[in-house]
Structures are given as C-alpha cells and as structure tokens.
C-alpha positions as CSV (number, residue, x, y, z in Angstrom):
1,X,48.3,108.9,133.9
2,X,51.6,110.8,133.2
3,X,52.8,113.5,130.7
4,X,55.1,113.4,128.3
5,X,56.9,116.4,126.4
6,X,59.0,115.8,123.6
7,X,61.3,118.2,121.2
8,X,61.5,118.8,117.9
9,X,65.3,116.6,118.3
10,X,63.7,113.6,120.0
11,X,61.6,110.6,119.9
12,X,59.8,109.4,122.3
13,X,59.7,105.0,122.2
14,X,56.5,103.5,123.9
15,X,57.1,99.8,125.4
16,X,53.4,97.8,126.0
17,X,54.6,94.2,127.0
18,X,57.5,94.2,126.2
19,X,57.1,95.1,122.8
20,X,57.3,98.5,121.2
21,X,53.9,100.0,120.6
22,X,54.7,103.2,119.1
23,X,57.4,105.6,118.4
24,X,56.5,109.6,118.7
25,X,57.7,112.5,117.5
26,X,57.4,116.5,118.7
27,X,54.5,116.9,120.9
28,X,52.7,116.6,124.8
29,X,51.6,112.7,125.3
30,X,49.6,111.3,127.8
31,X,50.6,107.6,129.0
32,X,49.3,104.6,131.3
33,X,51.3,104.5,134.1
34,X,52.1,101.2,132.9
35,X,53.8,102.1,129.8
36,X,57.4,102.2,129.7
37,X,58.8,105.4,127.8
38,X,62.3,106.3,126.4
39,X,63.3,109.3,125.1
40,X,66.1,109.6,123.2
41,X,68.2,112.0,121.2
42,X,67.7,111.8,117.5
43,X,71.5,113.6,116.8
44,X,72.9,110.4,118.1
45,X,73.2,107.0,117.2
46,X,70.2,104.8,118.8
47,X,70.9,102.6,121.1
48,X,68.7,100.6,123.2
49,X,68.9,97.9,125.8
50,X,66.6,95.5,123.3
51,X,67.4,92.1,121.5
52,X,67.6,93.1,118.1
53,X,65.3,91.0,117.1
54,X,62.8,93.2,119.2
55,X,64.0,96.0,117.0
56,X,63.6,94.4,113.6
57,X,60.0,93.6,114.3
58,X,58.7,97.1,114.7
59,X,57.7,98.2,111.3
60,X,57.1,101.5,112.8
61,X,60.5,102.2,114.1
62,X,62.2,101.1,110.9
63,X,60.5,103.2,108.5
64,X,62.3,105.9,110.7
65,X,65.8,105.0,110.9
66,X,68.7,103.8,108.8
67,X,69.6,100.3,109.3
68,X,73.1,99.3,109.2
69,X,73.7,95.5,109.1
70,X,77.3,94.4,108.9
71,X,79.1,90.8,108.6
72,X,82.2,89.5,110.5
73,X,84.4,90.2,107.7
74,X,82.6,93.9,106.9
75,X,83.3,97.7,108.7
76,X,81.2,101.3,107.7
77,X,82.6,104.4,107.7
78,X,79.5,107.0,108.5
79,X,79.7,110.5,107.7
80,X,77.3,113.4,109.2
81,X,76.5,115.8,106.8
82,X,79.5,115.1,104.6
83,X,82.4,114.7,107.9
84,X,83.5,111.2,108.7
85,X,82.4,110.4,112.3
86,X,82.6,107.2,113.1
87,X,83.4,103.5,112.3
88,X,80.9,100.9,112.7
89,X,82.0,96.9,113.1
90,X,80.2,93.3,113.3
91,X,76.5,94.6,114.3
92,X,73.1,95.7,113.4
93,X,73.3,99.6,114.1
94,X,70.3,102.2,113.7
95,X,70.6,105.7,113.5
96,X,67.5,108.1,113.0
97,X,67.1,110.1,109.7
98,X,65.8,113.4,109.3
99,X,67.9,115.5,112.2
100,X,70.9,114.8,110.5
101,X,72.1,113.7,107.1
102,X,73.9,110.8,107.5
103,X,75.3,108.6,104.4
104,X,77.1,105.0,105.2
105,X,79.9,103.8,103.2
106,X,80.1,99.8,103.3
107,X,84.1,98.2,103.5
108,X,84.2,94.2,102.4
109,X,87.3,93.3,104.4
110,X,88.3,90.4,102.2
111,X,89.2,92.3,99.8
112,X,92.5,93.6,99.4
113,X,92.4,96.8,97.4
114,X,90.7,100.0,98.9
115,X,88.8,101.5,97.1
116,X,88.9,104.8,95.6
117,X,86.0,106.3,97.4
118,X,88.0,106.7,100.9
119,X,89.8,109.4,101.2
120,X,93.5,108.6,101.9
121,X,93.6,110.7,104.7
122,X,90.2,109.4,106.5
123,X,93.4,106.1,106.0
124,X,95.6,107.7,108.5
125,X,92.7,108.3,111.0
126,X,93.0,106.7,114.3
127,X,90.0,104.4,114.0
128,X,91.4,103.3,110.1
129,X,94.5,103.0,110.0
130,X,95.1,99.9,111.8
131,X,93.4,98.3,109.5
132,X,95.2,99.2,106.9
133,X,98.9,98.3,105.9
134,X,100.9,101.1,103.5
135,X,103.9,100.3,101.0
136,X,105.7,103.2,99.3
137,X,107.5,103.5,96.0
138,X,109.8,106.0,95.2
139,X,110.1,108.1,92.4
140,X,113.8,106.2,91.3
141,X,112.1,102.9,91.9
142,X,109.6,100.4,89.8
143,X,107.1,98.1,91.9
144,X,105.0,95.0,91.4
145,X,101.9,93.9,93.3
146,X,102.1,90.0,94.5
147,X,98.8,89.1,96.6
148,X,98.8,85.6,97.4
149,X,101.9,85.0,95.0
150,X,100.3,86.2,92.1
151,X,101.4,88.8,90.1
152,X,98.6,91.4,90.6
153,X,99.7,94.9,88.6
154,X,102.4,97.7,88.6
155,X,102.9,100.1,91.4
156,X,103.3,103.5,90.3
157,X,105.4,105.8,92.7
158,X,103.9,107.1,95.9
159,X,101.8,105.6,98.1
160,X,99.6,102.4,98.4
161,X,97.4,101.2,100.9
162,X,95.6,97.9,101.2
163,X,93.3,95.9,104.0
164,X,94.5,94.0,106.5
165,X,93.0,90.6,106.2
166,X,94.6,86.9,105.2
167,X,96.1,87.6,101.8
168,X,99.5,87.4,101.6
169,X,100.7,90.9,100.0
170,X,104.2,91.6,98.6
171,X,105.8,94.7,97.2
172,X,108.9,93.4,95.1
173,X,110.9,96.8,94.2
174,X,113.9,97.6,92.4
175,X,115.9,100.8,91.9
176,X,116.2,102.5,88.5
177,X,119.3,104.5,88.9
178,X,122.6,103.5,87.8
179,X,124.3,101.4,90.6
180,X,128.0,100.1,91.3
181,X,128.7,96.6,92.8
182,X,132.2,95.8,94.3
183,X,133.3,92.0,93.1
184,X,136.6,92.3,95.6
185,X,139.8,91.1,96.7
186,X,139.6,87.4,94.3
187,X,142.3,85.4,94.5
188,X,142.5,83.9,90.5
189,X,145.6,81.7,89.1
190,X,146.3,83.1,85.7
191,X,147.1,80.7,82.4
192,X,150.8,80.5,83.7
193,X,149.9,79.9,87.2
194,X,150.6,83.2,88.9
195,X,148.4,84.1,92.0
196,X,147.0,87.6,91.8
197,X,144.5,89.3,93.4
198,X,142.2,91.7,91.8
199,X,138.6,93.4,92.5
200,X,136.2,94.5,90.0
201,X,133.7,97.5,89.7
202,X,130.7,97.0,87.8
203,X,127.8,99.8,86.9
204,X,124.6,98.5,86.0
205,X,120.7,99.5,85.9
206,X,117.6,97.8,85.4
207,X,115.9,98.0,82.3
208,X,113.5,95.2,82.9
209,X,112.1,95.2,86.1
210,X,109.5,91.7,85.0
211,X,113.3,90.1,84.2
212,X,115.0,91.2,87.4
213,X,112.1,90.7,90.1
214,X,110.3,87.9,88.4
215,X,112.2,85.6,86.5
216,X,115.6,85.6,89.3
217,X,115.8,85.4,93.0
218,X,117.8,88.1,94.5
219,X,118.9,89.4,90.9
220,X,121.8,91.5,93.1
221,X,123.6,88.4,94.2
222,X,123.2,86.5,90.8
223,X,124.7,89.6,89.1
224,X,127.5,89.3,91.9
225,X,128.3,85.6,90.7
226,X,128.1,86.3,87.0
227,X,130.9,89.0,87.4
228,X,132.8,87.1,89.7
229,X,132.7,84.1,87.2
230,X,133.1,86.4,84.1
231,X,136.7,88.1,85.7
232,X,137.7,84.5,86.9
233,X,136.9,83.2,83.3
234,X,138.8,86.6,81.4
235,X,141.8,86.2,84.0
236,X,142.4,83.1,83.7
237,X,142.5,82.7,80.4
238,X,145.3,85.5,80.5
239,X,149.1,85.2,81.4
240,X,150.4,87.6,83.9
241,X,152.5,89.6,81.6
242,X,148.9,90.1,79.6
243,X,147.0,91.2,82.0
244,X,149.5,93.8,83.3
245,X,149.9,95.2,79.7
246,X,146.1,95.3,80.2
247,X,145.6,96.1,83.2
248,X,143.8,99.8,82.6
C-alpha cells in the first residue's frame, strides 16, 4: 500500500485500468500499489496526458470542473476572479471550480462585429489583437461600413475594431471640412480662337457623404473633370477681350 496526502488546493486523480476511478479532494489516502495517482494543482488549468474522450466519460470529474469546448472557427477569453488571463483556441479545455472564480466569455469568429462585452483594451492585448483589425475615423470625417460589399451602417468618429476572418471589410471615408482643388495650367481656345492658359481654384465640401462615397467612384477626380469641363465650356464660349474684362 502507499499514502497519499492532499491539500486543501489539490485533487488528487486515481487511474484503475486505464480509466479514472475516482477523483479526491483534501485528505490522507491509502492506495494499491497498482493504482496510478496524479495530483494536480486546482489554481491552474487541468491538463492531463488523456484522450479526451477518457475525460468526457468520467461523470465524476466533470461534475468538478468547467468544461470549455470550442469549434475551429471559435476563441474564449477566461477571466480569474474578474482579470482576463488567458485565451483559449480549437479544444476541449477543463479547468477546476471552487479555488478560483473563473467566468468564460465565448468569441464566434465568423462574425465580423465585436461585441460590446470585450473591453477595447483586453483588444490591444498581445494574445487579441492579432486577431483583430482597427479602422479610425476622425472627428472632421464621416465613415461607412461595407462588409462583403454591402453597405452595413455609419461609423461614428473614433475607433472600430472588427474580427479577422474571410469577410471582406471596407471603410469608405470622406472629409467634412471645406477643401480647395487646383484645375491648372489648361490650355483652352476662346470663341475667336485665341490660345490662353488659365487654372482654376475651386472650394467645396461634402454635404452628402451616401452621394459622394456611394453613388461615384473616386468623387475627387469626377469633381476634377466637371470643373475642368465647366471652365473649358465658360471659356470658350468667351472672346478674349471678354474674358480679360472678366477676368477677376
């Protein structure tokens, strides 16, 4: 026979044939010689060298731990009493209850928005944040969402943060402020066929950021072509002497 002690922190797990026969808490145990025992640490995640399907079969052993079961496409952020520890992947973990309070939050990858319930900063952790990809607006600007080119919703300023996965995420932004663009150096042949050259200014803002990022492709450049048609139109249509009685 051997003795066994065992803490108030541990557990004690009694093999029989491979099997597990019983799991044990605080005490003095007396075993076959036969019998294999582990003891383990209850602070710390369990981890044995068993098929898991060994694991899952032990009603016993269940009863006394939290089971953690997660999918190829799912992660779990686990907190001890209230502190984000660790990140769990692809697996079946275990981890004992009673010695400390642990809670499990459950991430579905596939999905593209985070959800409120994680912390931004836990984001910028080392074990989160590549998994995560971050867009910023700024105060001056006005955002849409596009996941899998569909219009998804506004961005307000500041940061967002969504999951790494397949989907296809765009953040089409424009600036609010009042902006000049330079139409410059044209070459245009007035009504009586005089060659001058001239370069506009024009100041513009968006009003309608659906119009400008939505309905028109690179809204900058089409504005550029509409003023550039617009002078060549205005000049042209103009004699020399007119436009240099007009040219304020």
């Amino acid at each position: 026979m051997k003795r066994v002690v065992i803490y108030a922190w541990e557990k004690a797990i009694v093999y029989r044939n491979r099997e597990i026969h019983a799991v044990l808490g605080e005490g003095k145990y007396w075993f076959k010689f036969t019998d294999q025992i582990v003891v383990v640490d209850m602070s710390q995640q369990l981890y044995l060298n068993l098929n898991t399907a060994v694991l899952l079969k032990s009603s016993e052993l269940l009863e006394l731990v939290h089971l953690v079961e997660l999918k190829n496409h799912e992660i779990a952020l686990v907190f001890e009493n209230g502190v984000f520890k660790k990140l769990l992947q692809v697996g079946t973990h275990f981890f004992w209850k009673g010695l400390v309070d642990y809670t499990f939050l459950k991430v579905d990858l596939n999905q593209v928005e985070i959800s409120d319930s994680i912390n931004p900063i836990l984001l910028q952790s080392k074990e989160l944040s590549p998994l995560v990809r971050t867009y910023f607006v700024e105060q001056t600007e006005a955002a849409y969402l596009v996941v899998n080119g569909e219009l998804t919703r506004n961005l307000q300023p500041g940061s967002h943060n969504f999951w790494k996965n397949g989907s296809t995420i765009q953040v089409l932004k424009a600036d609010l402020r009042t902006t000049q663009l330079e139409v410059s150096g044209q070459e245009i042949l007035t009504r009586d066929k005089a060659s001058v050259r001239i370069s506009l200014f024009v100041e513009y803002a968006v009003v309608n950021i659906e119009v400008a990022l939505l309905k028109n492709k690179e809204f900058e450049k089409q504005l550029y072509v509409r003023a550039q048609l617009a002078l060549r139109d205005q000049i042209g249509a103009m004699t020399l002497d007119e436009i240099l009685e007009k040219k304020s």
